[in-house]
C-alpha angles and dihedrals in degrees: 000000000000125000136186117215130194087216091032114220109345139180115268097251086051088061096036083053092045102047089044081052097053093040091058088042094056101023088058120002088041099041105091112210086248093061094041085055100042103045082078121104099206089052117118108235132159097239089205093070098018125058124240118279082248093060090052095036091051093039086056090049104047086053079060103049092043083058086055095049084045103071096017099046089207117122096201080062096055093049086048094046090043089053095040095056094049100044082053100048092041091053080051094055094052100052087250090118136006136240098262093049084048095057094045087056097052087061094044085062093051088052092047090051091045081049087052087042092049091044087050085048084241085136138041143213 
């Protein structure tokens, strides 16, 4: 299997840096405070001039999952990426977890691509 990075092959703590990097980058500086808002289900919003929660919720998530392919260059991770953030922010959203634990499971996830990207030999020790 051949895959094209953007940082080539790099070692293992250069990816770990990167994907934190990325996460923080589109979980905060790219996050607009109207998506922020309306990716919420329970937000009030007139459907005929605002999109769906599921439109925000999947936009935010796809920026995440593009970050993802961004540094790893594998498009299963992307789609993983893409599905795992959802799944979290919408359990956010519903008071299942808390921010903190949000936060701690997004970077679950990171450690859990770098593990995939070990196993490819897309990084290195």
């Amino acid at each position: 299997m051949t895959v094209q990075l953007i940082f080539d092959k790099m070692p293992i703590y250069e990816m770990v840096i990167w994907l934190l990097v990325v996460h923080c980058v589109c979980d905060f500086a790219l996050q607009s405070s109207a998506m922020s808002k309306y990716k919420n289900p329970d937000v009030e919003r007139d459907e005929s001039v605002n999109p769906s929660w599921r439109w925000w919720l999947t936009a935010h998530a796809t920026i995440q999952g593009g970050g993802v392919y961004l540094v790893t260059g594998l498009w299963y991770l992307f789609l993983a990426e893409t599905f795992m953030h959802w799944i979290i922010d919408y359990s956010k959203m519903g008071g299942r977890i808390d921010a903190r634990t949000d936060q701690c499971l997004h970077i679950f996830c990171k450690l859990a691509w770098v593990y995939v990207c070990v196993s490819y030999g897309v990084v290195e020790f």
